[in-house]
LUMMARGU-276540 format. One line per 8 residues: number of its first residue (from 1); their letters; for each residue x, y, z of N, C-alpha, C. Coordinates in Angstrom, 3 decimals. Atoms other than C-alpha are relative to their C-alpha. Last residue first. Example, Ala and Ser with C-alpha at 12.3 -4.5 7.8 and 13.67 -1.06 7.14 Angstrom:
% LUMMARGU-276540
2	sa	-0.820 -1.190 -0.060 13.670 -1.060 7.140 -0.770 1.090 0.730 ~ 0.890 -1.190 0.000 12.300 -4.500 7.800 0.900 1.200 0.000
This chain:
% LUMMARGU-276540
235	xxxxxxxx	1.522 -0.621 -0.012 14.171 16.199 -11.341 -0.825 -1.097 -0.905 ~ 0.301 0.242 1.308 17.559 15.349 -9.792 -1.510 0.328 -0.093 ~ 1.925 -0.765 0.473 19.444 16.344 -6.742 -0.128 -0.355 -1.357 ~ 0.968 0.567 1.661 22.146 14.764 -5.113 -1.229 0.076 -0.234 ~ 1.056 -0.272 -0.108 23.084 16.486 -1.496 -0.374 -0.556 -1.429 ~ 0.414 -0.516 1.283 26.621 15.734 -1.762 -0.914 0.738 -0.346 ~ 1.169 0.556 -0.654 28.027 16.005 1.933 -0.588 0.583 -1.361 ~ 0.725 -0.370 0.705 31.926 16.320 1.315 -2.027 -0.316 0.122
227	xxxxxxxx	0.978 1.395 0.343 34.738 15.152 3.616 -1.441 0.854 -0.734 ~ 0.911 -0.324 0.856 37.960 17.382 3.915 -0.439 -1.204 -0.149 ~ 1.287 -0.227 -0.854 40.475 16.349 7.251 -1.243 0.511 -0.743 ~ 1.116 0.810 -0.298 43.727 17.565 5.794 -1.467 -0.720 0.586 ~ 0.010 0.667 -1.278 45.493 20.254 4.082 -0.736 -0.850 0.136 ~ -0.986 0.051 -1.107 45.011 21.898 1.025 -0.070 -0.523 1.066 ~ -0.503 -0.922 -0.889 42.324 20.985 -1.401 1.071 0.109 0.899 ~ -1.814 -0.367 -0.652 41.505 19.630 -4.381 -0.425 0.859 1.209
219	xxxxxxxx	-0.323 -0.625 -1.618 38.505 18.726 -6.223 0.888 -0.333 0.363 ~ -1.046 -0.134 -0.958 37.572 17.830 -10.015 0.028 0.949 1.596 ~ -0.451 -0.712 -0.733 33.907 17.031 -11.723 1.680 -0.066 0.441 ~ -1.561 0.180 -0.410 33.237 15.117 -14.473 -0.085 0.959 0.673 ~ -1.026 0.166 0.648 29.349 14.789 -15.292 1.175 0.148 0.744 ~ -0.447 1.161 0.404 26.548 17.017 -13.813 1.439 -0.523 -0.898 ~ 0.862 -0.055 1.456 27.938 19.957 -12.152 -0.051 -1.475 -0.179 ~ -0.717 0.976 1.256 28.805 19.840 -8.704 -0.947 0.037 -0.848
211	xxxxxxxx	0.964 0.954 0.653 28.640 23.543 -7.100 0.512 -1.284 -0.387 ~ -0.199 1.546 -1.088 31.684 24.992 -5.202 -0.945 -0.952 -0.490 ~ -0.814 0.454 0.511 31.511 28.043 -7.641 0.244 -1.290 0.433 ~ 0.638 0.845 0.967 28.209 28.910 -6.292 1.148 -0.624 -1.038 ~ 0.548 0.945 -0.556 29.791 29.690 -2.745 -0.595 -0.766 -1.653 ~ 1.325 -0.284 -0.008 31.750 32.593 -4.263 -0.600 -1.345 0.372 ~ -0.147 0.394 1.150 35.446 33.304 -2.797 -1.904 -0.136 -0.085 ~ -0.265 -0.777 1.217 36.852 34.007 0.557 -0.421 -0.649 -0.978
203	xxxxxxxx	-0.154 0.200 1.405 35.282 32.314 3.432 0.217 0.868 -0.861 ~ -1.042 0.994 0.375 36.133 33.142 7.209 0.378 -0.346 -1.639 ~ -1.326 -1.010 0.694 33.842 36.036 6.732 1.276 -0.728 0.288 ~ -0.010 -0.358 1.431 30.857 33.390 6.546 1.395 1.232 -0.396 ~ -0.965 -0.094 -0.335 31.330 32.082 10.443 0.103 0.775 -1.572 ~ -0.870 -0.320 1.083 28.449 31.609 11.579 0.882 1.047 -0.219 ~ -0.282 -1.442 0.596 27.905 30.036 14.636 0.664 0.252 -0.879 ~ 0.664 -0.035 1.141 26.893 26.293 15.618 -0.023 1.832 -0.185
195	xxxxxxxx	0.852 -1.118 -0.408 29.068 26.426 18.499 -1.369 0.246 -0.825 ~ -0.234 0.086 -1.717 30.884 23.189 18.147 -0.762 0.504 0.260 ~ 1.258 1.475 -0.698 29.512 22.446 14.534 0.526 0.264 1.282 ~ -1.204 1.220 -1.094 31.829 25.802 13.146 -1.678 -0.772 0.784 ~ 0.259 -0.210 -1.235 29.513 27.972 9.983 1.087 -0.693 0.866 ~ -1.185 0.693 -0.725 29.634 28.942 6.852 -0.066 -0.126 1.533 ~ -0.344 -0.432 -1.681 26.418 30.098 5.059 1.611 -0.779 0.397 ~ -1.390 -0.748 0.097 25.338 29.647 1.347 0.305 0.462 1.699
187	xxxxxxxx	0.605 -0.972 -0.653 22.124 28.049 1.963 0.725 1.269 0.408 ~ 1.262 0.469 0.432 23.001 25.237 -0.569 -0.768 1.331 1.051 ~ -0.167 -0.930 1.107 26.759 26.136 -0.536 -1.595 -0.364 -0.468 ~ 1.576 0.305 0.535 26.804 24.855 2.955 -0.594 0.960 -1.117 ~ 0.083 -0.847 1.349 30.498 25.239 3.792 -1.062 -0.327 -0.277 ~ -0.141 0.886 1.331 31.699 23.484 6.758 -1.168 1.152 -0.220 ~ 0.449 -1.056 0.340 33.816 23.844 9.736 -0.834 -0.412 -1.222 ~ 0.169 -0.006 1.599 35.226 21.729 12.235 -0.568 1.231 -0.910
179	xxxxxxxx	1.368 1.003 -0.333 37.221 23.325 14.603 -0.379 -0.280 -1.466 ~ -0.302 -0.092 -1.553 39.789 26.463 13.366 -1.683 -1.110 0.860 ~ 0.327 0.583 -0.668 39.670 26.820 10.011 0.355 0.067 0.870 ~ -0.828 0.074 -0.907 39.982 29.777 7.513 -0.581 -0.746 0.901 ~ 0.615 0.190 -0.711 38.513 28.973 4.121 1.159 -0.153 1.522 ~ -0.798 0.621 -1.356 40.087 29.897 0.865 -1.358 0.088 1.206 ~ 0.370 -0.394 -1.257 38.057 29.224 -2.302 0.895 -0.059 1.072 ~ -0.879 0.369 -1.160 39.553 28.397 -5.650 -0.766 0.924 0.892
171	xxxxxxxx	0.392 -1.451 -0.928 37.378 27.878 -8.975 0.865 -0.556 1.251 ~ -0.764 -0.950 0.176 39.024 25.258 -11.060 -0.085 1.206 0.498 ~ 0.176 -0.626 1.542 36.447 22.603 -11.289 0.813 1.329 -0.632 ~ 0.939 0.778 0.740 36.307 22.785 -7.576 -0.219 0.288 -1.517 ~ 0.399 -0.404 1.143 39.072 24.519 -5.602 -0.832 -1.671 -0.564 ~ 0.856 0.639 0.635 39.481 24.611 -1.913 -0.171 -0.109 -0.875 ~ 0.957 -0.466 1.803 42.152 26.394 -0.356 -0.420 -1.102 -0.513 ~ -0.104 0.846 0.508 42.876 26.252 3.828 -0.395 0.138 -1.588
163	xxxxxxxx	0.673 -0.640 1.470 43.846 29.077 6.024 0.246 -1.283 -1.126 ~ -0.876 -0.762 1.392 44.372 27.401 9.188 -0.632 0.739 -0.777 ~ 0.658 -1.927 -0.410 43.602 24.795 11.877 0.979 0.349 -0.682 ~ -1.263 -1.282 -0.334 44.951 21.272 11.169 -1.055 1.114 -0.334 ~ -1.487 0.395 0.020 41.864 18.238 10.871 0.741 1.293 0.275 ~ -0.508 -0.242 -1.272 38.168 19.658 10.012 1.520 -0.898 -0.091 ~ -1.726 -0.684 -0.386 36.768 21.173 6.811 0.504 -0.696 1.394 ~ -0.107 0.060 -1.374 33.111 19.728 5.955 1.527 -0.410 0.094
155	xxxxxxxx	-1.266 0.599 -0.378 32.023 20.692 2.648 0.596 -0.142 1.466 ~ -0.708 -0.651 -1.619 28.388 20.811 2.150 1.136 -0.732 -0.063 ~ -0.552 0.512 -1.331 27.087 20.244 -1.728 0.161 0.553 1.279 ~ -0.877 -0.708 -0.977 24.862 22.206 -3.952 0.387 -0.442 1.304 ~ 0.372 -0.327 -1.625 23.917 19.992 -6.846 1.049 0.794 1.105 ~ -1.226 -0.503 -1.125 23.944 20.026 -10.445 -0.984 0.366 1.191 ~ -0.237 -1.873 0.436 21.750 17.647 -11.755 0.849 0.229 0.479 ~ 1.270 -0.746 -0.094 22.526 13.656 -11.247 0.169 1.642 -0.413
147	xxxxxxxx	0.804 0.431 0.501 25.268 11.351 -12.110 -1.716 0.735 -0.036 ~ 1.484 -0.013 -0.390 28.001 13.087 -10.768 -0.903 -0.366 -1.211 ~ 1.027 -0.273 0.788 31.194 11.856 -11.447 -1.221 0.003 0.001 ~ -0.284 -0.446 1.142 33.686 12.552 -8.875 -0.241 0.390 -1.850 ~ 0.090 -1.484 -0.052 31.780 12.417 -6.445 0.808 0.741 -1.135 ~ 1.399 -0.697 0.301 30.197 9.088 -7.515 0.366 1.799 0.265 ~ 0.402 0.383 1.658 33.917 7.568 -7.838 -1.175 0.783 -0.334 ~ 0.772 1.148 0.579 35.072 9.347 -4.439 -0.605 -0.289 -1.189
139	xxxxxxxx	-0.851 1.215 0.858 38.408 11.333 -4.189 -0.804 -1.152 -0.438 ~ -0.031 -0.990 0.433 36.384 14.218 -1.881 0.650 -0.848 -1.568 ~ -1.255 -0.245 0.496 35.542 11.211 0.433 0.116 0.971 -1.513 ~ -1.121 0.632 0.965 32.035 11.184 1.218 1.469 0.753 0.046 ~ -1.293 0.023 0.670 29.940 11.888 3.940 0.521 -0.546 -0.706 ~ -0.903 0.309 -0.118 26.220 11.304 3.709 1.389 0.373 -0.200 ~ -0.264 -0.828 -1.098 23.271 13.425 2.714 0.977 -1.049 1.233 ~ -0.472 -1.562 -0.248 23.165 12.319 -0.090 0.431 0.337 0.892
131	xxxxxxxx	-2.117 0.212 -0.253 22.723 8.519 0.525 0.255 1.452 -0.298 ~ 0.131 0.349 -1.599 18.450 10.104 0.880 2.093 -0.741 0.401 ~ -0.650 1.009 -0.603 19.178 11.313 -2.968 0.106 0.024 1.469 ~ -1.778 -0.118 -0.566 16.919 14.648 -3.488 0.144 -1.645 0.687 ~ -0.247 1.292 -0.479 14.135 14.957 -5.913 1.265 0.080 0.367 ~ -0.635 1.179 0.451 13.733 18.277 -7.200 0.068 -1.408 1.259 ~ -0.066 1.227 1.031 11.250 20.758 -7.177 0.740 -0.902 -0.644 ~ -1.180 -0.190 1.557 11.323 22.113 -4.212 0.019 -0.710 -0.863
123	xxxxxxxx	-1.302 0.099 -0.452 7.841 21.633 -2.178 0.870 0.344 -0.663 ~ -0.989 -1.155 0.818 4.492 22.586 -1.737 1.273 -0.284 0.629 ~ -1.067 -0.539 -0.156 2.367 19.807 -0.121 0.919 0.661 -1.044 ~ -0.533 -0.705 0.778 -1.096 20.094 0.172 1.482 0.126 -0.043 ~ -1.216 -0.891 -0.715 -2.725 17.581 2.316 0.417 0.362 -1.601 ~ -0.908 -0.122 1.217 -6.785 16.622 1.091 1.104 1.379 1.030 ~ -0.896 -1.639 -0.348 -9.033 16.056 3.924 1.051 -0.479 -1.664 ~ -0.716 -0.475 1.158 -11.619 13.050 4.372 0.183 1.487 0.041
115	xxxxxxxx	0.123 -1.280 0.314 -13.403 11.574 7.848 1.370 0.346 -1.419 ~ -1.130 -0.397 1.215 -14.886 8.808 8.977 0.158 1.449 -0.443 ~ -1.434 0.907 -0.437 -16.218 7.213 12.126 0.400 0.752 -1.230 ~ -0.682 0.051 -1.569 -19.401 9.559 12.482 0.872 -0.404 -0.044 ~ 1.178 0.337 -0.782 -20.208 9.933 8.435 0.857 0.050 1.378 ~ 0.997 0.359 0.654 -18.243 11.880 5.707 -1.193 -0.809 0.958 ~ 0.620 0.756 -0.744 -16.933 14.679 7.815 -0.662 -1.079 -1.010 ~ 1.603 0.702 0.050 -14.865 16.600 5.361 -0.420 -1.000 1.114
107	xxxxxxxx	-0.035 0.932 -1.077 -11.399 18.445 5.451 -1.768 -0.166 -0.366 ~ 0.828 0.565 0.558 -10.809 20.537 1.796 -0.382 -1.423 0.923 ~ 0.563 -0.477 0.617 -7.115 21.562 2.970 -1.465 -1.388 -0.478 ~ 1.165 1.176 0.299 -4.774 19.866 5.153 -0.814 1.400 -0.760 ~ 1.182 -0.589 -0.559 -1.492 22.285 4.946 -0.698 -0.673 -0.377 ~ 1.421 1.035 0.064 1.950 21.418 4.164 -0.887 0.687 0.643 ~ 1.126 -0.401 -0.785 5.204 23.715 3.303 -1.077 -0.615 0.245 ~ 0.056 -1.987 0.011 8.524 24.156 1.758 -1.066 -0.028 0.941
99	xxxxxxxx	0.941 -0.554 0.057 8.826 20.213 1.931 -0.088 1.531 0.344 ~ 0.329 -1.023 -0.785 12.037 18.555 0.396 -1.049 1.215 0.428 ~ 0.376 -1.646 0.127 11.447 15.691 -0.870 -0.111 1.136 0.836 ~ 1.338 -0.826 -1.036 12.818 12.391 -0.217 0.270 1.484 -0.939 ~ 0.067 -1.246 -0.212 14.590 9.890 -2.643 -0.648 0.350 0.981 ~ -1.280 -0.478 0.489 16.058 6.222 -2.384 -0.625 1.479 0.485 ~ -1.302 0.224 -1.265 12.645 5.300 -1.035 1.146 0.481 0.404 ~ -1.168 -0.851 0.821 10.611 5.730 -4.397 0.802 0.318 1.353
91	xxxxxxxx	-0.751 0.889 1.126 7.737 3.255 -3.770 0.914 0.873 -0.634 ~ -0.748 1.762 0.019 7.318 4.408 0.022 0.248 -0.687 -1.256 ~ 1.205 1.083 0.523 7.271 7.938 -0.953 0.505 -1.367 0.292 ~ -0.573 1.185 0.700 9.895 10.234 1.690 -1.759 -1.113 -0.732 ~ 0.973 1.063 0.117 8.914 13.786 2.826 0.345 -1.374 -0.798 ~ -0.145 0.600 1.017 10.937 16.234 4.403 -0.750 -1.347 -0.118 ~ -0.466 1.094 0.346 10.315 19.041 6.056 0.441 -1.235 -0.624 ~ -0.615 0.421 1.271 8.159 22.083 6.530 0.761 -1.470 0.582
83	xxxxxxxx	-1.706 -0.852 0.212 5.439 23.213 8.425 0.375 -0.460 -1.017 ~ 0.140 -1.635 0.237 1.828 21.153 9.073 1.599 0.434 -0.135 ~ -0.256 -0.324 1.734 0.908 17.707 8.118 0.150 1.740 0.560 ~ -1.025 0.940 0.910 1.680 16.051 11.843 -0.040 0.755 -1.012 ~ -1.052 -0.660 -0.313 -0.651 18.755 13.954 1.511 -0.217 -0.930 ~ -0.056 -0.698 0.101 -3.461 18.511 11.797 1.681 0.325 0.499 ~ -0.276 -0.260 1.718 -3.615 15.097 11.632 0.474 1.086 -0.559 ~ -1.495 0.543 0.106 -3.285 15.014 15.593 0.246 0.024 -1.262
75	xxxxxxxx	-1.251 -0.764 -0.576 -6.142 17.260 15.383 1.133 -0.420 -0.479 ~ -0.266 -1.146 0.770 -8.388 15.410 13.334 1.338 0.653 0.192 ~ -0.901 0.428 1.109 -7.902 12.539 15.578 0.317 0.732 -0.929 ~ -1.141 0.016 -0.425 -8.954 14.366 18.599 1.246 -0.726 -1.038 ~ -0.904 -1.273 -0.310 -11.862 15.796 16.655 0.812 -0.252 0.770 ~ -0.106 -0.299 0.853 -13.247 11.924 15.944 0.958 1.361 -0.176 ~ -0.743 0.935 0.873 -13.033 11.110 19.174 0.742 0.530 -1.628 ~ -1.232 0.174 -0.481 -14.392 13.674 20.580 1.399 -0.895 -0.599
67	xxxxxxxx	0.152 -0.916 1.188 -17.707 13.476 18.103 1.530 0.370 0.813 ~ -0.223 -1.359 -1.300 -17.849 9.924 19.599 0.243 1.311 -0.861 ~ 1.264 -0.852 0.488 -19.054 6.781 17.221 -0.195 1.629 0.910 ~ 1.048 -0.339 -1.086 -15.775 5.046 18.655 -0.924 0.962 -1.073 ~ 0.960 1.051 -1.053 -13.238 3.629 16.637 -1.277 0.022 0.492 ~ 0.085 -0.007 -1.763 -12.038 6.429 14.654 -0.690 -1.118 0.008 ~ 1.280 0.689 -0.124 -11.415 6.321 10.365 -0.026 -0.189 1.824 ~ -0.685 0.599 -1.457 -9.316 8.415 8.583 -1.344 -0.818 0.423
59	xxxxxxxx	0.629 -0.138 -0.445 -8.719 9.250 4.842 0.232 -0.470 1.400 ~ 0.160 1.377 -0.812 -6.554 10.565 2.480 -1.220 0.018 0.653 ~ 1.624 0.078 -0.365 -6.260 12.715 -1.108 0.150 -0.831 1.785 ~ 0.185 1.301 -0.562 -2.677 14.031 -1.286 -1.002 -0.556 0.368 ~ 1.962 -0.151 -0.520 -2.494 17.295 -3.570 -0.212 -1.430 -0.173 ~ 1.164 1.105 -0.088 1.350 17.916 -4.669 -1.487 0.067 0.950 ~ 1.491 0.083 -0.720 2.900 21.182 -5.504 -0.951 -1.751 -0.108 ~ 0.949 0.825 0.345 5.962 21.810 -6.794 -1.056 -0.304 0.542
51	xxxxxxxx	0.271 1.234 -0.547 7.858 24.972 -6.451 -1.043 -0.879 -0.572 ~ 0.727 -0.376 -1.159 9.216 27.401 -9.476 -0.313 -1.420 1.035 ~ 0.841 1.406 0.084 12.238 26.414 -11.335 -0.876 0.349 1.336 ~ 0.400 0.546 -1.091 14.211 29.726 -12.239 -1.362 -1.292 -0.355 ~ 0.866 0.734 0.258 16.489 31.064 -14.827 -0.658 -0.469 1.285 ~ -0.010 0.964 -0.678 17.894 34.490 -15.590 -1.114 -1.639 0.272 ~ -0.905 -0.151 -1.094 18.482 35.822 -19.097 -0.224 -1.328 1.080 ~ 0.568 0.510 -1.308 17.360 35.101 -22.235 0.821 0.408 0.924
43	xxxxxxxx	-1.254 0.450 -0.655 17.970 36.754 -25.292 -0.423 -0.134 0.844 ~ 0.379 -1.088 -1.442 14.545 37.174 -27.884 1.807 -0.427 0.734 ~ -0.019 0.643 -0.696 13.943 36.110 -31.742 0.365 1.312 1.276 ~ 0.830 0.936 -0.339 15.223 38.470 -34.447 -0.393 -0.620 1.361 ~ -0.386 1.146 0.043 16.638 41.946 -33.979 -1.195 -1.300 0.173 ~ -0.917 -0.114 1.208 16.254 45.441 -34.798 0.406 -1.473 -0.028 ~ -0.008 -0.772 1.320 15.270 46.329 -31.344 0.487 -0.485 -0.930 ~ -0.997 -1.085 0.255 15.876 43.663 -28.523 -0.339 1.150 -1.703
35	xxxxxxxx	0.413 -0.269 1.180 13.074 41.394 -26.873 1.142 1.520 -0.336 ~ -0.063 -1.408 0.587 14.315 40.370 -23.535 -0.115 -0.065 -1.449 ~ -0.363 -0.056 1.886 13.268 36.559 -22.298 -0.089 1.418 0.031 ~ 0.040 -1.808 0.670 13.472 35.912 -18.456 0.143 0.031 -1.560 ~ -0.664 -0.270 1.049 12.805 31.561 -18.614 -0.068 1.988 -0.070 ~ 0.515 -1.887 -0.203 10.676 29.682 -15.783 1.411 1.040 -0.820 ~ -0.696 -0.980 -0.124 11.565 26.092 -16.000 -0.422 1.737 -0.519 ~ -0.759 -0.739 0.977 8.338 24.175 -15.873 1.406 1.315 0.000
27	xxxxxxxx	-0.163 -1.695 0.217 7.641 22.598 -12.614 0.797 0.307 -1.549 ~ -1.153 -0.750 -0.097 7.334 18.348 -12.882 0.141 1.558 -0.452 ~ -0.300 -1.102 1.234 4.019 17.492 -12.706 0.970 0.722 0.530 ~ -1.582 -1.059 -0.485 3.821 14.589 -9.381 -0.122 0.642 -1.900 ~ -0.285 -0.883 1.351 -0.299 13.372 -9.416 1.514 0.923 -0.114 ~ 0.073 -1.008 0.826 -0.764 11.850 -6.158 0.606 0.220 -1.291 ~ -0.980 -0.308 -0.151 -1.498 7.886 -4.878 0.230 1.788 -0.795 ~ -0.291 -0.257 1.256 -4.931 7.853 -4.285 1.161 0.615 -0.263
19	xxxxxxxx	1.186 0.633 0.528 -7.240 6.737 -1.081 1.496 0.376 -1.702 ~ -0.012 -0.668 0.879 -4.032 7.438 1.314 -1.058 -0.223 -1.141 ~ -0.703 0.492 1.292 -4.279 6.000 4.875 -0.215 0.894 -1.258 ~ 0.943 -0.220 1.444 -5.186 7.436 8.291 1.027 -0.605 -1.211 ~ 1.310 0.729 0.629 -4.470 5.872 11.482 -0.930 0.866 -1.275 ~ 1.680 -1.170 -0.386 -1.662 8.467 12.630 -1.069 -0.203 -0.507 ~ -0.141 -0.444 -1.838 1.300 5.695 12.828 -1.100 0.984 0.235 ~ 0.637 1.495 -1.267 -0.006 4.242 9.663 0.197 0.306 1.222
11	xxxxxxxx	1.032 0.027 0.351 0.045 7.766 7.384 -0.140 -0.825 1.292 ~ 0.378 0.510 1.674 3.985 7.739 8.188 -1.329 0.045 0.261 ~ 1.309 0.966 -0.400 6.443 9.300 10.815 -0.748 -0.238 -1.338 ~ -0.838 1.161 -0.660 10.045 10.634 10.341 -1.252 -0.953 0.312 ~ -0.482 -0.037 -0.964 9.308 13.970 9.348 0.528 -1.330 0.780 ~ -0.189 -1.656 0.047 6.923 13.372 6.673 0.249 0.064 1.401 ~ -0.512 0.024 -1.008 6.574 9.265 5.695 0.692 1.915 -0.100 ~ -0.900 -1.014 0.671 4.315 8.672 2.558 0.414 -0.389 1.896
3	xxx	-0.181 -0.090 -1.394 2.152 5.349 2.327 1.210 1.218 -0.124 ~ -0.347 -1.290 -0.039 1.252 3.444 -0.830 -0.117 0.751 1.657 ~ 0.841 -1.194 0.000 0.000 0.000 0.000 0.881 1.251 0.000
């Protein structure tokens, strides 16, 4: 049976199930086009991939013929599908999604024990590898050739304290260490894991240079103690 898991829990731990697996329409890339005097066709500029939006039919069902009942289960439904986080499909495992946002919408009473709601989740529109978010070695076969979009790794700096240089694909970053440290070129921030404080004027250089592109990548860096946290994204 189909079955989603958001935050770490699933449909079955909060006695409702899913009547209809959803509808995934991958976001159209979103395209600036300038129209120039005197010339054919248009020049494009920047690009963006708006969010995705799924619409989860389920249902629930109480024990008791109680109107308590029933509104204490609501609730807890309510409380589980709300914020953000991440959402894993049980027949696609490997990935989770990252959720921007949930909200029950279109809640119904159909008789005393039952009740129907439709969850809304708005999310990013890519599919992100669940081994992602693992360390790797900077020298590894998959990191070295990425098989998916480009994605915005975390580098995680620790070993000798210093001024350390990073280069990816030929861009060079320095990064001054001291504890661990690591580079989250996905929310662009720098920070140290002791204190959790950022640290961003440690880093010289541009965070989107650190990207992995699909295909052949190279990495280097000075000193020792670099481990990489891919985040593999695909659409």
């Amino acid at each position: 049976m189909y079955d989603i898991e958001f935050n770490g829990e699933t449909c079955e731990m909060h006695g409702t199930y899913i009547r209809q697996r959803p509808n995934i329409t991958v976001p159209l890339e979103e395209v600036e086009q300038y129209r120039v005097a005197g010339r054919d066709g248009v020049l494009t500029g920047s690009r963006y991939i708006p969010p995705m939006d799924l619409y989860i039919p389920m249902n629930f069902r109480v024990n008791k013929d109680l109107n308590e009942e029933w509104q204490a289960r609501f609730r807890d439904l309510r409380t589980w599908l709300h914020g953000s986080g991440e959402m894993i499909q049980s027949d696609d495992d490997s990935y989770y999604l990252k959720v921007l946002n949930v909200q029950i919408e279109e809640s119904e009473r159909i008789i005393k024990k039952y009740g129907r709601f439709t969850a809304h989740f708005t999310c990013d529109p890519y599919f992100y590898r669940i081994d992602g978010k693992e360390e790797y070695d900077i020298t590894h076969p998959r990191i070295l050739d990425n098989e998916y979009d480009i994605s915005h790794p975390t580098y995680v700096f620790s070993g000798s304290s210093g001024t350390r240089t990073l280069t990816v694909n030929g861009n060079a970053v320095s990064i001054v260490v001291n504890g661990t440290t690591m580079i989250d070129t996905d929310r662009m921030i720098t920070y140290t894991t002791s204190d959790m404080k950022l640290r961003n004027t440690r880093l010289t250089g541009d965070y989107e240079d650190l990207y992995l592109k699909p295909g052949e990548n190279t990495i280097t860096a000075t000193g020792t103690g670099l481990k990489i946290i891919p985040n593999w994204r695909t659409r």
